[in-house]
mmJSON file of the N, C-alpha and C atoms, coordinates in Angstrom:
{"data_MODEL":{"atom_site":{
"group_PDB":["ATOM","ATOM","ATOM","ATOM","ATOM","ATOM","ATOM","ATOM","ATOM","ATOM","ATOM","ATOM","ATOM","ATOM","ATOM","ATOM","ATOM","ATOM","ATOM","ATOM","ATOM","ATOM","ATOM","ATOM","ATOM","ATOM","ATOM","ATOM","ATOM","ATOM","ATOM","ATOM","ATOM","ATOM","ATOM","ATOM","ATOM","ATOM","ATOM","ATOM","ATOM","ATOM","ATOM","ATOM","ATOM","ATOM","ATOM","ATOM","ATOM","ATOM","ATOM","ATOM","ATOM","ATOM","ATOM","ATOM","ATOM","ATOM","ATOM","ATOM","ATOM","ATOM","ATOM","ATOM","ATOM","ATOM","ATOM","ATOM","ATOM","ATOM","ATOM","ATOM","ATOM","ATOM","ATOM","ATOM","ATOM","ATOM","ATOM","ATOM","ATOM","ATOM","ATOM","ATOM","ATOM","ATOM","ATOM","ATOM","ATOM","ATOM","ATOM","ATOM","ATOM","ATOM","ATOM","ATOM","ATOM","ATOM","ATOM","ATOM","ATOM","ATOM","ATOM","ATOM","ATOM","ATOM","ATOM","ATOM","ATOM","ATOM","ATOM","ATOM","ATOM","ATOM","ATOM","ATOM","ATOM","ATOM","ATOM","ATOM","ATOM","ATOM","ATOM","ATOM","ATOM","ATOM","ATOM","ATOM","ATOM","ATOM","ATOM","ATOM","ATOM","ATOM","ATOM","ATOM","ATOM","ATOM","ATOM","ATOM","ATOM","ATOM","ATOM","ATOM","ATOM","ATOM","ATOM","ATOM","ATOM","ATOM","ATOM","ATOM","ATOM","ATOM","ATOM","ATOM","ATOM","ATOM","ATOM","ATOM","ATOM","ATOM","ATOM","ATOM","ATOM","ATOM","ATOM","ATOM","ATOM","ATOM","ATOM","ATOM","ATOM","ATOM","ATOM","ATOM","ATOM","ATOM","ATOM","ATOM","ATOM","ATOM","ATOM","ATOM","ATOM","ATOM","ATOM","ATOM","ATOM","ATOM","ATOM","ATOM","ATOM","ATOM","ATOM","ATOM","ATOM","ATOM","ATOM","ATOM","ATOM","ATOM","ATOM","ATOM","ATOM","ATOM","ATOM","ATOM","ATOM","ATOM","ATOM","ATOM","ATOM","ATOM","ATOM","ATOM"],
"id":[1,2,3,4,5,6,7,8,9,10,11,12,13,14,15,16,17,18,19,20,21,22,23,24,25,26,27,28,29,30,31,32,33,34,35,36,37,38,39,40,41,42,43,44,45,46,47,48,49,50,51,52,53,54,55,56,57,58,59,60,61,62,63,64,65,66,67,68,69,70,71,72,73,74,75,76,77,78,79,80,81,82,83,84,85,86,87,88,89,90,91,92,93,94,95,96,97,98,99,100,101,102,103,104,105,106,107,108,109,110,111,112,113,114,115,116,117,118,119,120,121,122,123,124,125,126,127,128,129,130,131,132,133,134,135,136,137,138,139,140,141,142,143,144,145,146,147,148,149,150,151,152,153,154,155,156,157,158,159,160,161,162,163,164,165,166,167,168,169,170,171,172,173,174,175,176,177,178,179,180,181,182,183,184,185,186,187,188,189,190,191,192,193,194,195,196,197,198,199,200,201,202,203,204,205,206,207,208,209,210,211,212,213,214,215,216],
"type_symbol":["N","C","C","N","C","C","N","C","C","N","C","C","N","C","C","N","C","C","N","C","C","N","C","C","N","C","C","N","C","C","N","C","C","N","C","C","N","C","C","N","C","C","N","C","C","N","C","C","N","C","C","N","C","C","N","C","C","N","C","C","N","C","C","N","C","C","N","C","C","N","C","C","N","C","C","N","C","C","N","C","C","N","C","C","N","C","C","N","C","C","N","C","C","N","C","C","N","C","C","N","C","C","N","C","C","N","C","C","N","C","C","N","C","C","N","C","C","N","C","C","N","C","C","N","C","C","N","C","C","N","C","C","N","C","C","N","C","C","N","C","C","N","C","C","N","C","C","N","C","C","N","C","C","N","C","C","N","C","C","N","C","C","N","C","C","N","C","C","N","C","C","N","C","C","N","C","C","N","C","C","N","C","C","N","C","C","N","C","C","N","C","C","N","C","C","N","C","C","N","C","C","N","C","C","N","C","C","N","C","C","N","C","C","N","C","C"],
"label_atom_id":["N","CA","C","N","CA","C","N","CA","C","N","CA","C","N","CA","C","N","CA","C","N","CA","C","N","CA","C","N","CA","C","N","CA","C","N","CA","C","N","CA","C","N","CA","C","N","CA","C","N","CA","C","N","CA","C","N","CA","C","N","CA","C","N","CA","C","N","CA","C","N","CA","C","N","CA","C","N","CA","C","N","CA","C","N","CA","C","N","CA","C","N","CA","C","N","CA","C","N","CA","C","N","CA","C","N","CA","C","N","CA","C","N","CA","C","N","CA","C","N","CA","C","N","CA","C","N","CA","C","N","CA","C","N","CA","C","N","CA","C","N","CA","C","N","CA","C","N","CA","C","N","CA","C","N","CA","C","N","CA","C","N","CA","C","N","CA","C","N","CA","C","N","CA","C","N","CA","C","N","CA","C","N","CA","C","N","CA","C","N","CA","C","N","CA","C","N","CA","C","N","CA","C","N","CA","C","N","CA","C","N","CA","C","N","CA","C","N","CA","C","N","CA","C","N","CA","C","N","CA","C","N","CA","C","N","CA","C","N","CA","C","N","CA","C","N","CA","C","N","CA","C"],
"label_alt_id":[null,null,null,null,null,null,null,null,null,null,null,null,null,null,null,null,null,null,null,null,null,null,null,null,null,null,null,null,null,null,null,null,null,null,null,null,null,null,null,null,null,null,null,null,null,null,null,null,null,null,null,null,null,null,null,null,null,null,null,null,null,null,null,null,null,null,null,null,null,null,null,null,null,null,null,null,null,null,null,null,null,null,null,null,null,null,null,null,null,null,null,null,null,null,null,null,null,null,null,null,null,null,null,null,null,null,null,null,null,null,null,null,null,null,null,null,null,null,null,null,null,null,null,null,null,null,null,null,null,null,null,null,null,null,null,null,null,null,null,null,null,null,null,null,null,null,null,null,null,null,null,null,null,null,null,null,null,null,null,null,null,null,null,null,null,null,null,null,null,null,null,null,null,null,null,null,null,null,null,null,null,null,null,null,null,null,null,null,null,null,null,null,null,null,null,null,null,null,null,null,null,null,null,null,null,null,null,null,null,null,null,null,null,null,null,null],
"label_comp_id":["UNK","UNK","UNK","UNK","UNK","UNK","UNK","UNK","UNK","UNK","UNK","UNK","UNK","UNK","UNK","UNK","UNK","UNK","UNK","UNK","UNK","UNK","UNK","UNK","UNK","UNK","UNK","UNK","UNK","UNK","UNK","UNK","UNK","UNK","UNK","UNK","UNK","UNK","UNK","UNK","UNK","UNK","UNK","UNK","UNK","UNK","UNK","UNK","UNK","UNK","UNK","UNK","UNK","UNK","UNK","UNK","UNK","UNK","UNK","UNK","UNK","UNK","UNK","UNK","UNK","UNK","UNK","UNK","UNK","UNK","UNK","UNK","UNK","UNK","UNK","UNK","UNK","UNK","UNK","UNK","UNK","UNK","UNK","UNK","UNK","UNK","UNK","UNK","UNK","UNK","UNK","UNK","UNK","UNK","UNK","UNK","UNK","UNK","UNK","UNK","UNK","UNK","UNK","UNK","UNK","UNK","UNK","UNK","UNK","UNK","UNK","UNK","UNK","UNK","UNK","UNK","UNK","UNK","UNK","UNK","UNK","UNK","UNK","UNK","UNK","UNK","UNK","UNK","UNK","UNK","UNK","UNK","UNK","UNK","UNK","UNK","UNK","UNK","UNK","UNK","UNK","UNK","UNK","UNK","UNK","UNK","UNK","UNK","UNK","UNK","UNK","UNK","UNK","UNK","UNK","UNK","UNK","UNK","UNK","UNK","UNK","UNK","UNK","UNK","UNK","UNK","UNK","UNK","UNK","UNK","UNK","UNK","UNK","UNK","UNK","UNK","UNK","UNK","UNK","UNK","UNK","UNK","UNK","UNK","UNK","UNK","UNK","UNK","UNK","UNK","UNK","UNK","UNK","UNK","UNK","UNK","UNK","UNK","UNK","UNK","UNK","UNK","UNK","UNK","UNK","UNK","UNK","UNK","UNK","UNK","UNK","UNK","UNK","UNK","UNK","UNK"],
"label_asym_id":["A","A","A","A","A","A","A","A","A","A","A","A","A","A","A","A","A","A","A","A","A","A","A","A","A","A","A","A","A","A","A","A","A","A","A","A","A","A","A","A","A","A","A","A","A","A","A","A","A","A","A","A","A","A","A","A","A","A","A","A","A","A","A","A","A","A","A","A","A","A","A","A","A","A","A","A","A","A","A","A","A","A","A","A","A","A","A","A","A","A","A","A","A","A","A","A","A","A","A","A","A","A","A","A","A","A","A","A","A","A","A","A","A","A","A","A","A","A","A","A","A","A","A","A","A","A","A","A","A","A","A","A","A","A","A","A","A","A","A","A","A","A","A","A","A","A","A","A","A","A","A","A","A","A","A","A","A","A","A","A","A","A","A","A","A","A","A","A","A","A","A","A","A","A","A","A","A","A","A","A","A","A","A","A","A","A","A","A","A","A","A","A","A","A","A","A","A","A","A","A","A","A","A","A","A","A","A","A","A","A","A","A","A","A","A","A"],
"label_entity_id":["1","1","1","1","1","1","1","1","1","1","1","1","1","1","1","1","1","1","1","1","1","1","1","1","1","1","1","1","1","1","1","1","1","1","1","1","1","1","1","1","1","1","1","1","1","1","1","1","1","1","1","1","1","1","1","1","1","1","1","1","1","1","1","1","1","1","1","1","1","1","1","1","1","1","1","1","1","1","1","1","1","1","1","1","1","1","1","1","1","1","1","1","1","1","1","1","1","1","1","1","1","1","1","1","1","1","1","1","1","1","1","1","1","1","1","1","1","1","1","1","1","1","1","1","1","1","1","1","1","1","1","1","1","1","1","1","1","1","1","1","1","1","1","1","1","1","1","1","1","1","1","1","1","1","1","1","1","1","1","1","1","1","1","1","1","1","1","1","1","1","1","1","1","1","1","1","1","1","1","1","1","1","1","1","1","1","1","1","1","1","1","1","1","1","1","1","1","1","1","1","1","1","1","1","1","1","1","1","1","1","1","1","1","1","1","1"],
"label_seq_id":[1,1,1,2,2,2,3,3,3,4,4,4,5,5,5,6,6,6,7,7,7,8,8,8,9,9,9,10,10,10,11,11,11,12,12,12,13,13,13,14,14,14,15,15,15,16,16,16,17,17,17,18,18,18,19,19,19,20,20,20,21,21,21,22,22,22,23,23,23,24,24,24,25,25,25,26,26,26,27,27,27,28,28,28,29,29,29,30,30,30,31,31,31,32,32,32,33,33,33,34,34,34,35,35,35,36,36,36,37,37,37,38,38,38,39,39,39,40,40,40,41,41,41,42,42,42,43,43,43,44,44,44,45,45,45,46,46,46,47,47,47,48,48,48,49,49,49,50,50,50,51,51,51,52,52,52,53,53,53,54,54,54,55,55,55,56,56,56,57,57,57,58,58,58,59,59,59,60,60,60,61,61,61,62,62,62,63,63,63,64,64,64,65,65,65,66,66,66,67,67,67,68,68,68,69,69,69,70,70,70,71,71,71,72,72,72],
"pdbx_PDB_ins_code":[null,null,null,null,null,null,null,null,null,null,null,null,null,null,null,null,null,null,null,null,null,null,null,null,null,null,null,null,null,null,null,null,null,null,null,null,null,null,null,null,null,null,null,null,null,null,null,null,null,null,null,null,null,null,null,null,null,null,null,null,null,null,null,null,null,null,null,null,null,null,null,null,null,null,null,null,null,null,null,null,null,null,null,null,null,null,null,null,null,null,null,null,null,null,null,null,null,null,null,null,null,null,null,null,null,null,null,null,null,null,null,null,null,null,null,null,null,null,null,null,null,null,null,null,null,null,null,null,null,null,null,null,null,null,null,null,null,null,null,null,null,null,null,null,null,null,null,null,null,null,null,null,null,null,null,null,null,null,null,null,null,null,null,null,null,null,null,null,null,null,null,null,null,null,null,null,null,null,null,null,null,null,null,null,null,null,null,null,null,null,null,null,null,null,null,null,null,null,null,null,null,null,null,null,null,null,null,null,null,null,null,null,null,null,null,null],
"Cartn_x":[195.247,193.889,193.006,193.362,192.817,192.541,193.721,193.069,192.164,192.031,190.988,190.247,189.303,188.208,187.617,188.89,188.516,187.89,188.547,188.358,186.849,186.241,185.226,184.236,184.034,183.654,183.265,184.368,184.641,183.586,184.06,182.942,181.361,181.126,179.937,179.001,179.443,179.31,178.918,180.005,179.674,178.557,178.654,177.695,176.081,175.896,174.623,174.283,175.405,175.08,174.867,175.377,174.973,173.39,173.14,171.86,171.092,171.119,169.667,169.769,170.772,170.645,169.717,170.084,169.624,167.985,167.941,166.147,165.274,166.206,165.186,164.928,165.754,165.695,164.565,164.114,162.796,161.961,160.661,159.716,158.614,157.912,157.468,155.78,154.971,153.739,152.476,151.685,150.577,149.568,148.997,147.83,146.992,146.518,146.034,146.433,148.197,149.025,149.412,149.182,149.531,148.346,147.034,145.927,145.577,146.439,145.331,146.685,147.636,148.717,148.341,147.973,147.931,146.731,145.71,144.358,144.87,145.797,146.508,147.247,147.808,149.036,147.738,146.735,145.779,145.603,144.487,143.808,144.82,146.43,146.982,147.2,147.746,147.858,146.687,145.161,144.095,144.331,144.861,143.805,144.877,146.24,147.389,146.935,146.571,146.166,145.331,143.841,142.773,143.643,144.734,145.117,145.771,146.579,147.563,146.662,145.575,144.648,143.957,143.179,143.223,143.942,145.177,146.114,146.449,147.038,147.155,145.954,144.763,143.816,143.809,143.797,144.008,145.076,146.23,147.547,147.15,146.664,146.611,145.645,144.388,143.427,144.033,145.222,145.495,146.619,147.362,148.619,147.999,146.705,146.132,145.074,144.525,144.144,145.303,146.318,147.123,148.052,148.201,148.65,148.078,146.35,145.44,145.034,145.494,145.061,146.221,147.485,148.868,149.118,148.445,148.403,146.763,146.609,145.671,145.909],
"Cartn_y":[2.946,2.916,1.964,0.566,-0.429,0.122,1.525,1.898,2.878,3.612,4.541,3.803,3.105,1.741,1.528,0.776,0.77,1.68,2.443,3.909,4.288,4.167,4.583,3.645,2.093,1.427,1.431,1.706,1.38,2.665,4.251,5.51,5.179,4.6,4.598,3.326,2.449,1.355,2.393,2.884,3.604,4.883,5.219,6.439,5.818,4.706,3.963,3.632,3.112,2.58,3.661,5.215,6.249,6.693,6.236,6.467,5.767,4.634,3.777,4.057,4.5,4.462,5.942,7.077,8.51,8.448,7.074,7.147,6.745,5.66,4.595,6.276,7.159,8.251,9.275,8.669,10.061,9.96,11.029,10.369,10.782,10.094,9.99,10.475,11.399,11.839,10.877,10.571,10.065,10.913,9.818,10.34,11.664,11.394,12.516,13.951,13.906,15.078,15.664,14.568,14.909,15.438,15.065,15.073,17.023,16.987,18.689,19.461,19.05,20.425,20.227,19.346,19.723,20.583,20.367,21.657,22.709,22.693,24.077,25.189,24.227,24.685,25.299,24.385,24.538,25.604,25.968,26.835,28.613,28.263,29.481,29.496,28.837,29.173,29.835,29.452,30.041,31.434,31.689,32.517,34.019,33.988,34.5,35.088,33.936,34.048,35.23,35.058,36.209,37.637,37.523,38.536,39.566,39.094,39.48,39.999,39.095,39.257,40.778,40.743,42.37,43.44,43.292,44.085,44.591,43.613,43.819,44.871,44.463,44.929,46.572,46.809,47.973,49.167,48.371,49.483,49.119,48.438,48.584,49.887,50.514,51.29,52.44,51.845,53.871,53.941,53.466,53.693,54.095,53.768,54.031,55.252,55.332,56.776,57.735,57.628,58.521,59.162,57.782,58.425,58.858,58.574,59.717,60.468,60.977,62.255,63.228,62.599,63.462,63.289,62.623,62.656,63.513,64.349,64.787,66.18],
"Cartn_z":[97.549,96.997,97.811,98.122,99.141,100.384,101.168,102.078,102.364,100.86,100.897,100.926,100.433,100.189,101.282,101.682,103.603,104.308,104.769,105.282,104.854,103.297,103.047,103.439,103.411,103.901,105.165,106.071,107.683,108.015,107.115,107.757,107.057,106.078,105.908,106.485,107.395,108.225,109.251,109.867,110.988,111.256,110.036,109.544,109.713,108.919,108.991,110.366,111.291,112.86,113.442,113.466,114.172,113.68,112.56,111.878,112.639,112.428,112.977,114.888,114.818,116.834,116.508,116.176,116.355,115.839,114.344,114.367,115.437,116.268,117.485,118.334,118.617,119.628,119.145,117.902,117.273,117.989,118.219,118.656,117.649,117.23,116.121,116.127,115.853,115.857,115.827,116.607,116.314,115.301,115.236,113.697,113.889,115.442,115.329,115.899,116.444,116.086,114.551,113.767,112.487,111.866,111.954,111.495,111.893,113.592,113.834,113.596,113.268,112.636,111.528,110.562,109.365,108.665,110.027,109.612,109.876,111.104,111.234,110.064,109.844,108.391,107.539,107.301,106.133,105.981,107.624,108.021,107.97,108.024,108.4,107.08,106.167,104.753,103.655,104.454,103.525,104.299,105.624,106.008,105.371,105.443,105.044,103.387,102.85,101.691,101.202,102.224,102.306,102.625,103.901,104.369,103.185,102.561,101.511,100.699,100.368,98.821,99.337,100.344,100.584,100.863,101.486,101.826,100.279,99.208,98.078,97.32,97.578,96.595,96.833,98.663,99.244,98.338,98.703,98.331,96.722,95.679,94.917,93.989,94.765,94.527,94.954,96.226,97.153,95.706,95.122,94.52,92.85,92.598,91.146,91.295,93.015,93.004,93.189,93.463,93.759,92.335,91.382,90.118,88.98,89.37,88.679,88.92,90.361,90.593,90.058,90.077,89.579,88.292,87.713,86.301,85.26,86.017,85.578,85.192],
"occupancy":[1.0,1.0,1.0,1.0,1.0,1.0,1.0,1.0,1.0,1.0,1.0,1.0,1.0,1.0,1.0,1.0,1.0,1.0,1.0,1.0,1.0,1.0,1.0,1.0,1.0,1.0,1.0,1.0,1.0,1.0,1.0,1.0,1.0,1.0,1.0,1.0,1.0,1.0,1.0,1.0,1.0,1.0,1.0,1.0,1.0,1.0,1.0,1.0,1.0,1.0,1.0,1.0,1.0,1.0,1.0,1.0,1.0,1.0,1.0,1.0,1.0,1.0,1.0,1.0,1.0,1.0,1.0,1.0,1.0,1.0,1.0,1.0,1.0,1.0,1.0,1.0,1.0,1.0,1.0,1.0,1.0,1.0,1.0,1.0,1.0,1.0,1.0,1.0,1.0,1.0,1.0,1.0,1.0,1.0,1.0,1.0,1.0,1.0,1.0,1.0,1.0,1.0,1.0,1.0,1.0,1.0,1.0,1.0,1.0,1.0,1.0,1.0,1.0,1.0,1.0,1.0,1.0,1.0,1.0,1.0,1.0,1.0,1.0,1.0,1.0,1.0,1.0,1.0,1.0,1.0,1.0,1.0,1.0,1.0,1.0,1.0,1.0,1.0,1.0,1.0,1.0,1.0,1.0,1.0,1.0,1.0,1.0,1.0,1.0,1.0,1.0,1.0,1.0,1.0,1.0,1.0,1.0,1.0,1.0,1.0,1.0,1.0,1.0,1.0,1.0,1.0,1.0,1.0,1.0,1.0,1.0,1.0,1.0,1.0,1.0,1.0,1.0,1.0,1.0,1.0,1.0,1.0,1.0,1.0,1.0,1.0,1.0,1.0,1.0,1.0,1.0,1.0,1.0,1.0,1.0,1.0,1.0,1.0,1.0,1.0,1.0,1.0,1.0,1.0,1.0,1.0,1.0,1.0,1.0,1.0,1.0,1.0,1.0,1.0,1.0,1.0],
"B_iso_or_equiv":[0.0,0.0,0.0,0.0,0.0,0.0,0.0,0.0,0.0,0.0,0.0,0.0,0.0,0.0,0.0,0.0,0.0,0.0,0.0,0.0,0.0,0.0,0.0,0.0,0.0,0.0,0.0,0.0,0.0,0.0,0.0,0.0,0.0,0.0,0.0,0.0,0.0,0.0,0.0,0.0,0.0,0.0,0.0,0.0,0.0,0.0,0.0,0.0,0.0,0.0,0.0,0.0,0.0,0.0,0.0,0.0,0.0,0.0,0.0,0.0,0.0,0.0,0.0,0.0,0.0,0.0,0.0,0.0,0.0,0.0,0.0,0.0,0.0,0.0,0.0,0.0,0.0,0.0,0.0,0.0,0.0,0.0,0.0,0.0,0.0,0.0,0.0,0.0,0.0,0.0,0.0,0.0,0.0,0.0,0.0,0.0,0.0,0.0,0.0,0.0,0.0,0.0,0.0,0.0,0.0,0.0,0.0,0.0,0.0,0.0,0.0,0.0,0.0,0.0,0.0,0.0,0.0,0.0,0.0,0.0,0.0,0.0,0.0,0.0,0.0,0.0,0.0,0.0,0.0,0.0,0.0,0.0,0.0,0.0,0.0,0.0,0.0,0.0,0.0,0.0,0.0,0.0,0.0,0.0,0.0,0.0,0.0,0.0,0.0,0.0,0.0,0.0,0.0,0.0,0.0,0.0,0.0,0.0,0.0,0.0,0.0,0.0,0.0,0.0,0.0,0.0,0.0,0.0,0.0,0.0,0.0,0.0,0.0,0.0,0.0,0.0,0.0,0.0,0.0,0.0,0.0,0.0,0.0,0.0,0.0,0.0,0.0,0.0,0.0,0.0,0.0,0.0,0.0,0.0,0.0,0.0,0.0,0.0,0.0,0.0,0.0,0.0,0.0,0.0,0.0,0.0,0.0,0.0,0.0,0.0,0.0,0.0,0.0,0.0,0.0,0.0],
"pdbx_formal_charge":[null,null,null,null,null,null,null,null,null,null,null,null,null,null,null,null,null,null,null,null,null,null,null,null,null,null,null,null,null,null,null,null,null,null,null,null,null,null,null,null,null,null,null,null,null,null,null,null,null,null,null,null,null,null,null,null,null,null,null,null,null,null,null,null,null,null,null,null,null,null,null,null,null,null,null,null,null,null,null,null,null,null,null,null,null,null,null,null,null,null,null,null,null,null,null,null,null,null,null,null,null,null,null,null,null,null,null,null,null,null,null,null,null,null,null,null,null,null,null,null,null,null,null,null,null,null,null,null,null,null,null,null,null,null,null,null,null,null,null,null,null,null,null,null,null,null,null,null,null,null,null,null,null,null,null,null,null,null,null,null,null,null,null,null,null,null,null,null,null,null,null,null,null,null,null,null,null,null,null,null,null,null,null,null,null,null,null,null,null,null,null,null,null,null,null,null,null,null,null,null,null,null,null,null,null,null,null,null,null,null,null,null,null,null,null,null],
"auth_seq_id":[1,1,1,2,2,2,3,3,3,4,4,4,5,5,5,6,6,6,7,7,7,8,8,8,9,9,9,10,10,10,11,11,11,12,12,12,13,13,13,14,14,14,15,15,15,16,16,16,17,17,17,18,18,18,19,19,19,20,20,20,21,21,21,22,22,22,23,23,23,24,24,24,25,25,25,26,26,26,27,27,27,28,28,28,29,29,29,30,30,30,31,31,31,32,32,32,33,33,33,34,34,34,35,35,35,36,36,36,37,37,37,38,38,38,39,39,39,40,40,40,41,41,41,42,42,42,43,43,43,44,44,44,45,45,45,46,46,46,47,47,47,48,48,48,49,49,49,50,50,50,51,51,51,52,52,52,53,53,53,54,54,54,55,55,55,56,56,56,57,57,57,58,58,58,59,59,59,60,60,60,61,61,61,62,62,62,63,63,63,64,64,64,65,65,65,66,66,66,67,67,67,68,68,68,69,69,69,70,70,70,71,71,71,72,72,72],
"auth_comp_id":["UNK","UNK","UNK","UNK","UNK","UNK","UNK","UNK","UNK","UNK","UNK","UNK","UNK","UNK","UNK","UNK","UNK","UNK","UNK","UNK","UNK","UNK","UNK","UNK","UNK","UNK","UNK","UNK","UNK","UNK","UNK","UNK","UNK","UNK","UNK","UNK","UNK","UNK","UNK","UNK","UNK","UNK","UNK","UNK","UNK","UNK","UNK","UNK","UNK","UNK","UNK","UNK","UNK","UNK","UNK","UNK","UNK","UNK","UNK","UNK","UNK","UNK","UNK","UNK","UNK","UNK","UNK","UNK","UNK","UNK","UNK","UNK","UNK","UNK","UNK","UNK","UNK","UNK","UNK","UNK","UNK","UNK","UNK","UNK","UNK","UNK","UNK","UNK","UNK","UNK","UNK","UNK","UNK","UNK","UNK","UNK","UNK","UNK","UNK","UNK","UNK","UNK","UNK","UNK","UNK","UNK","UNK","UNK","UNK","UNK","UNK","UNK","UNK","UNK","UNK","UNK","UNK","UNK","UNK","UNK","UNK","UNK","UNK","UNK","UNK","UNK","UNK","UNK","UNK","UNK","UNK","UNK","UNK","UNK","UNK","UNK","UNK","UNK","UNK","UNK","UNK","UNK","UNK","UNK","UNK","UNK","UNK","UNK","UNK","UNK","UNK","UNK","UNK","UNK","UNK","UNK","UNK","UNK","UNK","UNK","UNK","UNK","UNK","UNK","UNK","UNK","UNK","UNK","UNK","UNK","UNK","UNK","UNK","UNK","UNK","UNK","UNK","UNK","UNK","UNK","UNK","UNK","UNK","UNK","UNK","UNK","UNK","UNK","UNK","UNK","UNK","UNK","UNK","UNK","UNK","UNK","UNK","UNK","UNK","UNK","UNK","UNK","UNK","UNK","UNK","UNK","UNK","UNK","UNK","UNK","UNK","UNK","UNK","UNK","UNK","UNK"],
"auth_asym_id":["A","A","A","A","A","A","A","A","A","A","A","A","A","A","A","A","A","A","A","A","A","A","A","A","A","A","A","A","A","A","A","A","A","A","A","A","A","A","A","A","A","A","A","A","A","A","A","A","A","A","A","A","A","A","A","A","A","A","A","A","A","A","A","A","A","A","A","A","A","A","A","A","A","A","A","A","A","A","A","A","A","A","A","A","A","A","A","A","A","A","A","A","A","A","A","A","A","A","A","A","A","A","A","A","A","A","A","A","A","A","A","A","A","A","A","A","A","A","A","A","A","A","A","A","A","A","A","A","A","A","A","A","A","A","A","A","A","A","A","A","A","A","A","A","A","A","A","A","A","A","A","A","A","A","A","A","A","A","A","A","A","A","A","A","A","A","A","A","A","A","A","A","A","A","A","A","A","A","A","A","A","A","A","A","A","A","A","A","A","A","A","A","A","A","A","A","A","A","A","A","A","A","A","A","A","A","A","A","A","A","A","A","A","A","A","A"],
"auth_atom_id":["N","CA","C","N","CA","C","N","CA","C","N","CA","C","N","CA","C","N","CA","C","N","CA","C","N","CA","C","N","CA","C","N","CA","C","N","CA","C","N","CA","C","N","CA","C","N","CA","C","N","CA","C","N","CA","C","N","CA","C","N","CA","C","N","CA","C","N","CA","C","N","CA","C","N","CA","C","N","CA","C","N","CA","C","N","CA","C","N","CA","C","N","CA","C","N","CA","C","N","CA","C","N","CA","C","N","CA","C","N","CA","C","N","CA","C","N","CA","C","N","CA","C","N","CA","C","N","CA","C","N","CA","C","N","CA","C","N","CA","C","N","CA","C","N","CA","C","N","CA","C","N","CA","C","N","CA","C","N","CA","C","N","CA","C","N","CA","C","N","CA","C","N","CA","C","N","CA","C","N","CA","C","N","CA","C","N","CA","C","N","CA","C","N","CA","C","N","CA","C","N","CA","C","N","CA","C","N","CA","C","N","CA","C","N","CA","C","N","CA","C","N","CA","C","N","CA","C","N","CA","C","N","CA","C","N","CA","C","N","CA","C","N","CA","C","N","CA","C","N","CA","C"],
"pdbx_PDB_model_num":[1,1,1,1,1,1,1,1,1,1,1,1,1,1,1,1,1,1,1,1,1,1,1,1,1,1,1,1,1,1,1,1,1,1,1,1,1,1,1,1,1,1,1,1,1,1,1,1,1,1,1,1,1,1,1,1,1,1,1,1,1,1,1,1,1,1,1,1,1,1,1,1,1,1,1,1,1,1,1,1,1,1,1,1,1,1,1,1,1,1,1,1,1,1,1,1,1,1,1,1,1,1,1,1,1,1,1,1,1,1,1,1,1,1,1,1,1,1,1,1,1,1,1,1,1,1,1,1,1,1,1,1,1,1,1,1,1,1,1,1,1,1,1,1,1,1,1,1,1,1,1,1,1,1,1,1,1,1,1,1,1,1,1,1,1,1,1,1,1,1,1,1,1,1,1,1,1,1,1,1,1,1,1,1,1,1,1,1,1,1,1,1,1,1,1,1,1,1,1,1,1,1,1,1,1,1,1,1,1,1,1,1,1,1,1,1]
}}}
């Protein structure tokens, strides 16, 4: 049992030291890389949004003219 302990100790020691070496290796975004992807994201998420909202509205009118004309 003392050497499981160890063992868990000794890998989560080592686990943390492979950690902080692999964060120093990030390279980390300046403000204003973060600032123009995030209009990006914005900008593609409204625009997706519009896309769908008509695509939707479309097949929604062809699929309600089509089952009142066969339901008539």
């Amino acid at each position: 049992m003392a050497e499981e302990k160890k063992n868990f100790i000794e890998s989560t020691k080592d686990y943390v030291g492979e950690l902080r070496n692999e964060m120093r290796k990030v390279s980390w975004p300046n403000r204003q890389q973060v600032e123009s992807t995030t209009f990006v994201v914005i900008f593609s998420v409204f625009a997706f949004a519009a896309y769908f909202e008509v695509v939707d509205t479309a097949l929604g009118r062809m699929i309600k003219g089509v089952l009142n004309y066969f339901s008539k």
